[in-house]
N, C-alpha and C positions, 0 to 999 in steps of 0.2 A: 649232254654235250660233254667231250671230255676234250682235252689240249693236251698238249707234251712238252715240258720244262725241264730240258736236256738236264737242268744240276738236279732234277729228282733222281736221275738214274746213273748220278756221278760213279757209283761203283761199275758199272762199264770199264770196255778195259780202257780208255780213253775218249774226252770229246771229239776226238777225227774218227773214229770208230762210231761214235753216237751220231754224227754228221752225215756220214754215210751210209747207215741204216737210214735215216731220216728222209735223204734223198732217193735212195732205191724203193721206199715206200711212196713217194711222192710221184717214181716213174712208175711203178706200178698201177698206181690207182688206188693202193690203199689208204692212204692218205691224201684227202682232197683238198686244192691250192684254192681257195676262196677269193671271191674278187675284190678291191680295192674301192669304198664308195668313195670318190672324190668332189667337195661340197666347197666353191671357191665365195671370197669373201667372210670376212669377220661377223658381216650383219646376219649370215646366216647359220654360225654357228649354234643358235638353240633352235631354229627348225632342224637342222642336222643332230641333235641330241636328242629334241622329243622324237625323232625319226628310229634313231637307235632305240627308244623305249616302246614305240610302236610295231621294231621287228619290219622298219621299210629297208635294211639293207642286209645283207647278207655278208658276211665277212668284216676288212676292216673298215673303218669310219675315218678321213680324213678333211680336216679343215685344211683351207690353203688360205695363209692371212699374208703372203707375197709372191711374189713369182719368185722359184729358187732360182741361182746362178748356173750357168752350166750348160751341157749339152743334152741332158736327161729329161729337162721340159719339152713339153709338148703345144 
């Protein structure tokens, strides 16, 4: 597995420049956008962690311990 942490490659000619490699990669295909596991509830936050140790999710692992404010929930 490898990642990409934009200040490894700070000698770039710029982070707007690193931004947009990043993203031309990401329309391409080169770089795959991985899903979101979303796990609501505080009581379920260690089945949602032995889950990550188990390799049941794929990408990133979120707890939701409130509903956020706003227009972005679902």
């Amino acid at each position: 597995m490898r990642g990409i942490f934009v200040l490894d490659h700070y000698d770039h000619e710029s982070l707007t420049t690193a931004a947009k490699d990043i993203h031309e990669w990401m329309e391409e295909g080169k770089l795959p956008v991985l899903p979101v596991t979303l796990t609501k509830g505080i009581d379920s936050a260690v089945d949602c962690l032995i889950g990550q140790w188990k390799g049941d999710n794929l990408g990133k692992a979120l707890i939701e311990v409130a509903t956020p404010p706003g227009p972005y929930h679902d």
